[in-house]
mmCIF file as gemmi writes it, N, C-alpha and C atoms, coordinates in Angstrom:
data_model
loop_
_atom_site.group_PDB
_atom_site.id
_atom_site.type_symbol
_atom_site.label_atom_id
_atom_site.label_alt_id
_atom_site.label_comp_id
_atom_site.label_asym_id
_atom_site.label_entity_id
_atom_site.label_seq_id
_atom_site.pdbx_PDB_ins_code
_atom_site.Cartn_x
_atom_site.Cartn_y
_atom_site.Cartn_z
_atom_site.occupancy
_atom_site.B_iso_or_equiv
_atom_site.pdbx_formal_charge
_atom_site.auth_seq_id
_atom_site.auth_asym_id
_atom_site.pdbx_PDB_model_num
ATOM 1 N N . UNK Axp A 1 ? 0.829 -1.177 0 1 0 ? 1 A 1
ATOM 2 C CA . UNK Axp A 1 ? 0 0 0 1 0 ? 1 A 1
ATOM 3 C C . UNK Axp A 1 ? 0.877 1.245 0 1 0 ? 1 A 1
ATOM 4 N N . UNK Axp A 2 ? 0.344 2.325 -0.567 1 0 ? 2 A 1
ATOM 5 C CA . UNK Axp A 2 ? 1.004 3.523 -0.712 1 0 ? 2 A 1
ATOM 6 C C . UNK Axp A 2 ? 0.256 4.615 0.059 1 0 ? 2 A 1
ATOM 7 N N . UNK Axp A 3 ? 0.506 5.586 0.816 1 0 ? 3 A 1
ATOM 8 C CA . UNK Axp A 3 ? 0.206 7.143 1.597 1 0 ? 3 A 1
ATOM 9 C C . UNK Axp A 3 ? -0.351 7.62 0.248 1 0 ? 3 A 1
ATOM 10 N N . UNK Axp A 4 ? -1.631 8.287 0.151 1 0 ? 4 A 1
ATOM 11 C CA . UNK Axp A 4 ? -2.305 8.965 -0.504 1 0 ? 4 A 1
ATOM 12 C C . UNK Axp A 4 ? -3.047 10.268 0.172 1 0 ? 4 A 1
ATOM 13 N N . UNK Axp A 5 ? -2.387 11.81 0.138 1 0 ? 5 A 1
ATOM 14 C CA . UNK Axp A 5 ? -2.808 12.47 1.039 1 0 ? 5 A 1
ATOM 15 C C . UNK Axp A 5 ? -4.109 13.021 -0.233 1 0 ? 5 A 1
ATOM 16 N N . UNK Axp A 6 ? -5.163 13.108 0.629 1 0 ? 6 A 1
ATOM 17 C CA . UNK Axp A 6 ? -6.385 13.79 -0.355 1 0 ? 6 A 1
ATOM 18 C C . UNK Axp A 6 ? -6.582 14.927 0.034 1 0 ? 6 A 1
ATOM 19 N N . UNK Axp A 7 ? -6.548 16.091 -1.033 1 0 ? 7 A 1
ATOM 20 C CA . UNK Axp A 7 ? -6.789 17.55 -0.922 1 0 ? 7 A 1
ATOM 21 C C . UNK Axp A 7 ? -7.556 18.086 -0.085 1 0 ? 7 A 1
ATOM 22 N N . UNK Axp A 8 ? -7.231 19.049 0.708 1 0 ? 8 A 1
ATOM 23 C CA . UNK Axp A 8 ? -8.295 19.366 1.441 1 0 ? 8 A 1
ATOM 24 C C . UNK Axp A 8 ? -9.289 19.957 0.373 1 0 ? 8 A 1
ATOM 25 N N . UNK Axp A 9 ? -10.301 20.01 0.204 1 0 ? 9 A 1
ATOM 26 C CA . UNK Axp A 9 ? -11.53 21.114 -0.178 1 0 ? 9 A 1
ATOM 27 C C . UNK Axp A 9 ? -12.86 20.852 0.576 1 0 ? 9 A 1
ATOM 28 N N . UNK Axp A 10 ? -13.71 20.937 -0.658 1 0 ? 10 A 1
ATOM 29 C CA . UNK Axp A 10 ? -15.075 21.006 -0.073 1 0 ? 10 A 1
ATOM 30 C C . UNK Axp A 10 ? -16.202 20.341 -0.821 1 0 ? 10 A 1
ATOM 31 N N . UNK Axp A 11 ? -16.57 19.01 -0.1 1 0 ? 11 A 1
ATOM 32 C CA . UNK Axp A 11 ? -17.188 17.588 -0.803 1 0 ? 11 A 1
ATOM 33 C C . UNK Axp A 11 ? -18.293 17.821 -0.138 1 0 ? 11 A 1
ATOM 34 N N . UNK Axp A 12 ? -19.392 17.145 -0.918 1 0 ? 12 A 1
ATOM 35 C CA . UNK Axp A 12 ? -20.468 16.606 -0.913 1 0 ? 12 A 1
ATOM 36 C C . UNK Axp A 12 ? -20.751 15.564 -0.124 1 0 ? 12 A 1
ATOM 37 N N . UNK Axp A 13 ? -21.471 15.115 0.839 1 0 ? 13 A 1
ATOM 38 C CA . UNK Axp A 13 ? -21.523 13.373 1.572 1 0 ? 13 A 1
ATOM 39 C C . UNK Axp A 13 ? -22.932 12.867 0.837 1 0 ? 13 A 1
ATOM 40 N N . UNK Axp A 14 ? -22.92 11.865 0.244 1 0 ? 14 A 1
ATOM 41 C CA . UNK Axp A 14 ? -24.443 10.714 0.293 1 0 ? 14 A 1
ATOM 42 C C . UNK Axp A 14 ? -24.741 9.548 1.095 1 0 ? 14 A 1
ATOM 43 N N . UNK Axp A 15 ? -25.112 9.22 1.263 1 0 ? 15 A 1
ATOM 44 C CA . UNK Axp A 15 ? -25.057 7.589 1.967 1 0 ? 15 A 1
ATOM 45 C C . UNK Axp A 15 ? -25.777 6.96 0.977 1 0 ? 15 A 1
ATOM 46 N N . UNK Axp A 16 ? -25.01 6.535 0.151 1 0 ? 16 A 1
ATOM 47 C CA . UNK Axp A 16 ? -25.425 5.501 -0.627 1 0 ? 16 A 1
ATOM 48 C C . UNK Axp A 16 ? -25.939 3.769 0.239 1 0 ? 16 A 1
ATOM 49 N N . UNK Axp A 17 ? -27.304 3.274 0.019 1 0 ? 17 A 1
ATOM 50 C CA . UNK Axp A 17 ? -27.671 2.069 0.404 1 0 ? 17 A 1
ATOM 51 C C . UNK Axp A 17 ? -28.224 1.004 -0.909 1 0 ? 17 A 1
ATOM 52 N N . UNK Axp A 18 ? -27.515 0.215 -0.637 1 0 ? 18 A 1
ATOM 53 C CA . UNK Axp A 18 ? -28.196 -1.076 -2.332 1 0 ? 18 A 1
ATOM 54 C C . UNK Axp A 18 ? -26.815 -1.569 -2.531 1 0 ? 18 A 1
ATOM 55 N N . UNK Axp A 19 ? -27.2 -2.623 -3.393 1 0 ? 19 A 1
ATOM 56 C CA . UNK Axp A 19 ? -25.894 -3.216 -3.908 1 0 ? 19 A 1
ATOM 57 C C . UNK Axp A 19 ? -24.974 -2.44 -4.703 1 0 ? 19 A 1
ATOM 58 N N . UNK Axp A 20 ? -23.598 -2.015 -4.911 1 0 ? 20 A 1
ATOM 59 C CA . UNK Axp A 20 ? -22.693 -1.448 -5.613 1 0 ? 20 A 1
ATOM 60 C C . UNK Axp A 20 ? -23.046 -1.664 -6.931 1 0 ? 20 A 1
ATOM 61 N N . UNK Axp A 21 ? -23.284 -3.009 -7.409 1 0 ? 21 A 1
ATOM 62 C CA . UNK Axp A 21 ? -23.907 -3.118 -8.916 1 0 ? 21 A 1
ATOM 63 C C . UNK Axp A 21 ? -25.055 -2.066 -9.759 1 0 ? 21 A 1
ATOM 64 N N . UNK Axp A 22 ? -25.834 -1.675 -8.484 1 0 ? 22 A 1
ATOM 65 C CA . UNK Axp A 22 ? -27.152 -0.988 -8.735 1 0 ? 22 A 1
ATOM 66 C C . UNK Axp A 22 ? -26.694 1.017 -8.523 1 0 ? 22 A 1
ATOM 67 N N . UNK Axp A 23 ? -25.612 1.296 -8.373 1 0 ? 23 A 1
ATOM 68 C CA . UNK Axp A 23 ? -25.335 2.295 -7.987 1 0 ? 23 A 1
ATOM 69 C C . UNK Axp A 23 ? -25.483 3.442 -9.105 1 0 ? 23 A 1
ATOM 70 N N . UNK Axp A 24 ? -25.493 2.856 -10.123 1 0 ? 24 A 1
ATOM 71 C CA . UNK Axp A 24 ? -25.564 4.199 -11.975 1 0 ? 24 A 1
ATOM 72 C C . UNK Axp A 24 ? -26.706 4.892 -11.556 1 0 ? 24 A 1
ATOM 73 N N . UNK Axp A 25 ? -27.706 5.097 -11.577 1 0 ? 25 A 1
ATOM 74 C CA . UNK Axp A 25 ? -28.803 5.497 -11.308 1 0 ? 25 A 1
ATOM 75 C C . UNK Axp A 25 ? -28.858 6.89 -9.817 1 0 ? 25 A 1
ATOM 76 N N . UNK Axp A 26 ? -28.279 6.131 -8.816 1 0 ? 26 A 1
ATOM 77 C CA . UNK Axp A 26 ? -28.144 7.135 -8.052 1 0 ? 26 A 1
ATOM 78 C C . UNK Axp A 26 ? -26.745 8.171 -8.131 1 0 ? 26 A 1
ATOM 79 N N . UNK Axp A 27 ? -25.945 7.634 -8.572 1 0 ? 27 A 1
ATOM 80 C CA . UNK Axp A 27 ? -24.766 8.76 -9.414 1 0 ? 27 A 1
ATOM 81 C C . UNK Axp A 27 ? -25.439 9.242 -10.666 1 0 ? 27 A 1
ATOM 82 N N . UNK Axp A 28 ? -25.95 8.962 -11.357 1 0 ? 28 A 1
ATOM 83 C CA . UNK Axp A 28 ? -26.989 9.771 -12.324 1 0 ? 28 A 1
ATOM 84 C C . UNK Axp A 28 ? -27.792 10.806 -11.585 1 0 ? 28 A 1
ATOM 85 N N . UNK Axp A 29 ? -28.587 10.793 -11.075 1 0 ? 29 A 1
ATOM 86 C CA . UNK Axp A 29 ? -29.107 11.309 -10.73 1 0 ? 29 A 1
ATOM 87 C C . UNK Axp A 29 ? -28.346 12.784 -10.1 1 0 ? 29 A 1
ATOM 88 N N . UNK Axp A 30 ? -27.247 12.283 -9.205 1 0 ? 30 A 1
ATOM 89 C CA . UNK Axp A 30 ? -26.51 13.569 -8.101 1 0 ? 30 A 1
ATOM 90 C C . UNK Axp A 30 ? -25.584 14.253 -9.119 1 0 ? 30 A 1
ATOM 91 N N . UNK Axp A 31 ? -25.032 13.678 -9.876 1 0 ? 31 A 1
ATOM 92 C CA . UNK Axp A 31 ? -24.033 14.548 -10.962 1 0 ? 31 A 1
ATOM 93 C C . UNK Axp A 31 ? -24.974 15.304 -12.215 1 0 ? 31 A 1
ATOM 94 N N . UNK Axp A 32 ? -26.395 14.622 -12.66 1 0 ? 32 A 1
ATOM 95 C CA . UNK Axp A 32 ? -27.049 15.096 -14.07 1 0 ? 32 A 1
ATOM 96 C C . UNK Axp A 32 ? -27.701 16.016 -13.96 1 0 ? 32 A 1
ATOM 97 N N . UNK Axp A 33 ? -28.686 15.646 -12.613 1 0 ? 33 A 1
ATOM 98 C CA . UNK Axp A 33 ? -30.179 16.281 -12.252 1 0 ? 33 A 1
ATOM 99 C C . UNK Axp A 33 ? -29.642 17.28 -10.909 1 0 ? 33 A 1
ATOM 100 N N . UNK Axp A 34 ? -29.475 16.472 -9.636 1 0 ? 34 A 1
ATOM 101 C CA . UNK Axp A 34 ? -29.643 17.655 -8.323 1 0 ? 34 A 1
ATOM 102 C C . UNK Axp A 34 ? -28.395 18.555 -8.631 1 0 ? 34 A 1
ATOM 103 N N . UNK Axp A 35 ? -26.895 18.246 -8.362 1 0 ? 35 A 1
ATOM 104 C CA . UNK Axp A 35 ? -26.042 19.117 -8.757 1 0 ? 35 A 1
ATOM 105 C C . UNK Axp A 35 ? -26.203 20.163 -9.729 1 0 ? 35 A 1
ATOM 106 N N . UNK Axp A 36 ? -26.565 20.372 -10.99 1 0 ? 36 A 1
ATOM 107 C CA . UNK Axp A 36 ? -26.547 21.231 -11.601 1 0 ? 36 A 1
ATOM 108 C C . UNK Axp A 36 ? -27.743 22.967 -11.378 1 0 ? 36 A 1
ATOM 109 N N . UNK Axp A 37 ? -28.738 21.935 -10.316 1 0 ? 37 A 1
ATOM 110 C CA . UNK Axp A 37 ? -29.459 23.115 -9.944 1 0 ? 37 A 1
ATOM 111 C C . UNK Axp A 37 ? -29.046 23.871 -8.609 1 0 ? 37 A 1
ATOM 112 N N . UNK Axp A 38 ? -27.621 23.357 -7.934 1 0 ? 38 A 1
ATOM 113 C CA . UNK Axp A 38 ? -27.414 24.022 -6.81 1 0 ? 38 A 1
ATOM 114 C C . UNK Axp A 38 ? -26.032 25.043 -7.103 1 0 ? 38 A 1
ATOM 115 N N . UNK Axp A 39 ? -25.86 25.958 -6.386 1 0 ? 39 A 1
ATOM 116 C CA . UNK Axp A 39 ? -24.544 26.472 -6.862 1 0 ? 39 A 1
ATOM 117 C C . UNK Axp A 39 ? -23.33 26.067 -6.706 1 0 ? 39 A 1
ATOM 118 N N . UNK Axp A 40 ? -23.335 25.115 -6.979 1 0 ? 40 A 1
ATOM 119 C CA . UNK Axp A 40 ? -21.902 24.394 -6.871 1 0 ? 40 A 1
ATOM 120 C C . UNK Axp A 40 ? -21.975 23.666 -8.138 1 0 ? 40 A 1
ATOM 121 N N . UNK Axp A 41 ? -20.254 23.128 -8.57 1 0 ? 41 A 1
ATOM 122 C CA . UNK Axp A 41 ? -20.352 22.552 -9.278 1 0 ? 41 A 1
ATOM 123 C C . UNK Axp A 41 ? -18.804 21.122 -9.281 1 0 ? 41 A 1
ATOM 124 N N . UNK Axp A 42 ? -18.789 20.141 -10.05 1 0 ? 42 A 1
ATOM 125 C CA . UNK Axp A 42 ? -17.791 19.582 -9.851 1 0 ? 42 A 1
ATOM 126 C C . UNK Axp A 42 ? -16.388 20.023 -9.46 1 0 ? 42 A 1
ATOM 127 N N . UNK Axp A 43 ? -15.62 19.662 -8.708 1 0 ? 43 A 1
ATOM 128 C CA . UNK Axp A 43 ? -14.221 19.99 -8.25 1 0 ? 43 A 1
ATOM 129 C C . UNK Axp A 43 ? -13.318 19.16 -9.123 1 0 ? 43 A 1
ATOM 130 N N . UNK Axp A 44 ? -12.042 19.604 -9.543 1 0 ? 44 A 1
ATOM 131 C CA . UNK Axp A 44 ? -11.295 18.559 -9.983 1 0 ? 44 A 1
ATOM 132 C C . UNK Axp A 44 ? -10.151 17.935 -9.021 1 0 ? 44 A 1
ATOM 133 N N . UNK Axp A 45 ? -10.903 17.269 -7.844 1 0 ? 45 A 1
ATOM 134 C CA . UNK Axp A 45 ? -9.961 16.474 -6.836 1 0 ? 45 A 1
ATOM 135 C C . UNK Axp A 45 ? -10.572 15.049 -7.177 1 0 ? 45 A 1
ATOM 136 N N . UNK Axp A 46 ? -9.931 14.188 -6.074 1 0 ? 46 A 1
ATOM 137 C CA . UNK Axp A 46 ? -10.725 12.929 -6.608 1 0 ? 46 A 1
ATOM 138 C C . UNK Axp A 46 ? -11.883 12.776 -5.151 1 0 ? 46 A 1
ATOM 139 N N . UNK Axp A 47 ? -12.583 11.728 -6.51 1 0 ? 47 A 1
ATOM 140 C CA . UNK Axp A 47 ? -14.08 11.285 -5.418 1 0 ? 47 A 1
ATOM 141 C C . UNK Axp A 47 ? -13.365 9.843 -4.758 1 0 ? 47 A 1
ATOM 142 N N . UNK Axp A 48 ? -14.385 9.742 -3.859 1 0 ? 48 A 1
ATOM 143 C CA . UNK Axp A 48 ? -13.913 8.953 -3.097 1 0 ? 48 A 1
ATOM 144 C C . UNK Axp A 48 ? -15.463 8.233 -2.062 1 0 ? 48 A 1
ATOM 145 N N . UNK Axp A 49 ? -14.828 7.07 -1.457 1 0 ? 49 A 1
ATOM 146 C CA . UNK Axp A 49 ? -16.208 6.335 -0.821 1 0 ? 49 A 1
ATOM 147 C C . UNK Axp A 49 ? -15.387 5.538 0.128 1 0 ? 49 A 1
ATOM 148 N N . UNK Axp A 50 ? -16.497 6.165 1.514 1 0 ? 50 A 1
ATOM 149 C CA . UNK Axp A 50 ? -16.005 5.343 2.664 1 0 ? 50 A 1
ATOM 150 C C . UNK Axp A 50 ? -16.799 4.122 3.13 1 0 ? 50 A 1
ATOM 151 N N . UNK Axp A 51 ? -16.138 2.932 2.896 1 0 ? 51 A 1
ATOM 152 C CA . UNK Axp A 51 ? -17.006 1.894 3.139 1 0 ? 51 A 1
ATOM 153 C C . UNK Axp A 51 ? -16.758 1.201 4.284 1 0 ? 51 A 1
ATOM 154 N N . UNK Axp A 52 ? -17.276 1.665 5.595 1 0 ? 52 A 1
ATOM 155 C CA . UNK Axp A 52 ? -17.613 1.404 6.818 1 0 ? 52 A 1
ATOM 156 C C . UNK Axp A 52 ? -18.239 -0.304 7.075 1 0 ? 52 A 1
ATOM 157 N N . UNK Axp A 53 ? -18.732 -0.393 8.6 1 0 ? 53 A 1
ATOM 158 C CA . UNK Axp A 53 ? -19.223 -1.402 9.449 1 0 ? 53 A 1
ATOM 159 C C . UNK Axp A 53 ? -20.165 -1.816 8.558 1 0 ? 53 A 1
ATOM 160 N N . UNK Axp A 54 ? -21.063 -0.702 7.64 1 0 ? 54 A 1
ATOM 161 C CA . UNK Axp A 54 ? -22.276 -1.27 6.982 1 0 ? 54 A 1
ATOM 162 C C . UNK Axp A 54 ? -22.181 -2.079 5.538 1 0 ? 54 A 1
ATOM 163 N N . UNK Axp A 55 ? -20.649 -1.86 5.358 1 0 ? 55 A 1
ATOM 164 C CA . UNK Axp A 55 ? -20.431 -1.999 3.762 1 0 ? 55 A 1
ATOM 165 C C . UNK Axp A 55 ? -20.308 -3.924 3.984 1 0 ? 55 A 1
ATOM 166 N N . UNK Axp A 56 ? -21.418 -3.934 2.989 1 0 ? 56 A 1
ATOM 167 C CA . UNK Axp A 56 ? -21.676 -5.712 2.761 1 0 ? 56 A 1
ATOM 168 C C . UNK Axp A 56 ? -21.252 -5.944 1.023 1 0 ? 56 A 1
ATOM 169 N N . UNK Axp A 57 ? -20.473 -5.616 0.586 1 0 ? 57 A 1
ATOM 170 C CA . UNK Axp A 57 ? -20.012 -5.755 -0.714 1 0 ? 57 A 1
ATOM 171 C C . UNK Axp A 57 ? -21.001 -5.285 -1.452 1 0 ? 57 A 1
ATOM 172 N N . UNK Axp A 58 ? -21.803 -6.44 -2.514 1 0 ? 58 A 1
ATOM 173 C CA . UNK Axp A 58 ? -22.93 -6.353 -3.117 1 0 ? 58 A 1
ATOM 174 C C . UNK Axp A 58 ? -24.307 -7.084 -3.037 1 0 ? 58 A 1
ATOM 175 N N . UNK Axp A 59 ? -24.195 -6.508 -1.498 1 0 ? 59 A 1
ATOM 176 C CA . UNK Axp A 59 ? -25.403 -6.91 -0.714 1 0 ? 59 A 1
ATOM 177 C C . UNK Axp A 59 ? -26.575 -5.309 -1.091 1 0 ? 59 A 1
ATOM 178 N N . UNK Axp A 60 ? -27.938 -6.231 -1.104 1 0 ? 60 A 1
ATOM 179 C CA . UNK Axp A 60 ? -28.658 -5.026 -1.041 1 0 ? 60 A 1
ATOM 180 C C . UNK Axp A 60 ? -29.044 -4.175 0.396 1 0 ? 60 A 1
ATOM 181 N N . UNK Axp A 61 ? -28.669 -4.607 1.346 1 0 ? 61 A 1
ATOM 182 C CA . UNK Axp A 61 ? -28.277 -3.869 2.771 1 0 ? 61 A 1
ATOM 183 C C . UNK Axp A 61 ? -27.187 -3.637 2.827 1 0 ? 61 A 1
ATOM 184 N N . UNK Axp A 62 ? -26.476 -2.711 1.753 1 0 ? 62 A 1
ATOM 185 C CA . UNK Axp A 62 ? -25.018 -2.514 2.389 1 0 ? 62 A 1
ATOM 186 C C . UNK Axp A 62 ? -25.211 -0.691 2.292 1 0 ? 62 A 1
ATOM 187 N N . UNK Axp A 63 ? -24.306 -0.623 2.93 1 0 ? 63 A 1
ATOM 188 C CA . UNK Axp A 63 ? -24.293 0.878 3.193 1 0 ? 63 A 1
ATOM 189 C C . UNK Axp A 63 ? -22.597 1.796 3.077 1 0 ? 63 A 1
ATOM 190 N N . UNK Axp A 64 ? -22.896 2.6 2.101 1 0 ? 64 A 1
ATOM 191 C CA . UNK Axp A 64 ? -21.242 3.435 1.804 1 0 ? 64 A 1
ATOM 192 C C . UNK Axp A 64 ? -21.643 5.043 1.928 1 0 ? 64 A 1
ATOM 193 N N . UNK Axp A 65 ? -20.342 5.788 2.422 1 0 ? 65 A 1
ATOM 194 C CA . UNK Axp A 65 ? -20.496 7.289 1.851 1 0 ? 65 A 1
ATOM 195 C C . UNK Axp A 65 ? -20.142 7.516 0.526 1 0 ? 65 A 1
ATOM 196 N N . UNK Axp A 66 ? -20.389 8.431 -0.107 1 0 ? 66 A 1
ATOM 197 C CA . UNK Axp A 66 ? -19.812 8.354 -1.694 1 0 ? 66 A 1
ATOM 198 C C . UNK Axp A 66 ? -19.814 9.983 -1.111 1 0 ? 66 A 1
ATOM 199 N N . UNK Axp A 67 ? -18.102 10.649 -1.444 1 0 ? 67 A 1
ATOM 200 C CA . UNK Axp A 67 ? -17.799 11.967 -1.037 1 0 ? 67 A 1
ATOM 201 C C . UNK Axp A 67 ? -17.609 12.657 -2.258 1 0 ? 67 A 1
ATOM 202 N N . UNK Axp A 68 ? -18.136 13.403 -3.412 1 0 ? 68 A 1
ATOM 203 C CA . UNK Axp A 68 ? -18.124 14.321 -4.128 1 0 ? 68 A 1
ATOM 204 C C . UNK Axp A 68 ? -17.795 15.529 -4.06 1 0 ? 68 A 1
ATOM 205 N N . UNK Axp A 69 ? -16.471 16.088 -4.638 1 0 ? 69 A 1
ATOM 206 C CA . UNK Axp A 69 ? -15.813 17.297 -4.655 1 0 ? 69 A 1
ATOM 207 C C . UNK Axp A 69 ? -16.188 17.941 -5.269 1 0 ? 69 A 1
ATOM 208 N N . UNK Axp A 70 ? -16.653 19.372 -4.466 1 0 ? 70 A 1
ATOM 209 C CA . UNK Axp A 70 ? -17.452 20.962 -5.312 1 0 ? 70 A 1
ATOM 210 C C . UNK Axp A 70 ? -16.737 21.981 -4.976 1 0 ? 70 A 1
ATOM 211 N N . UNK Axp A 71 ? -17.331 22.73 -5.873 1 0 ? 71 A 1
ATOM 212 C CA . UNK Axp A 71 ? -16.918 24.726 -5.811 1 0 ? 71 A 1
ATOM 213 C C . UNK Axp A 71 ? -18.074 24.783 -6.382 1 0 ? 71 A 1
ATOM 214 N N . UNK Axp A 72 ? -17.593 26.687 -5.743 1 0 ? 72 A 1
ATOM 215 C CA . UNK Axp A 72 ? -18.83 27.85 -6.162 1 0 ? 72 A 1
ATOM 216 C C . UNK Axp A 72 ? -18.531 27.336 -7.551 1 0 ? 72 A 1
ATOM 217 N N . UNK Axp A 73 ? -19.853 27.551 -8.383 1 0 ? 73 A 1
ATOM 218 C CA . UNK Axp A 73 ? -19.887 28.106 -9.86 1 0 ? 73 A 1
ATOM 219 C C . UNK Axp A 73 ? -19.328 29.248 -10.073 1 0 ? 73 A 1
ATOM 220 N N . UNK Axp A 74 ? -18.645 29.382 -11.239 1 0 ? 74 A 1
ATOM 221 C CA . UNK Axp A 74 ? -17.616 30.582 -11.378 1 0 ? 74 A 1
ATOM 222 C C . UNK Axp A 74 ? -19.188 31.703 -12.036 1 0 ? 74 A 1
């Protein structure tokens, strides 16, 4: 394993719940539809997902954060 320090800025949290397989739909949704009507917009850091006590692989009770990096709209 390698030290990967991640940028500080300013992310988004979801709690994604469902199997990882089933996940297009709700990343559709937060990047196509809700994001574009709030004032923020994509960051170019990386995304990232914390998969905790709840994370059951590709179980449909599993539970992850999915952290999305934003800024103001210029």
């Amino acid at each position: 394993m390698e030290t990967f320090v991640l940028p500080e800025g300013l992310y988004l949290v979801f709690i994604y719940r469902g199997k990882a397989s089933d996940a297009t739909p709700f990343f559709q949704h937060i990047l196509g539809e809700w994001l574009p009507q709030t004032d923020y917009q994509l960051d170019e850091k990386p995304h990232f997902e914390i998969l905790g006590e709840k994370y059951k692989n590709d179980s449909p009770d599993s539970e992850e954060e999915i952290w999305i990096p934003v800024k103001k709209k210029d």
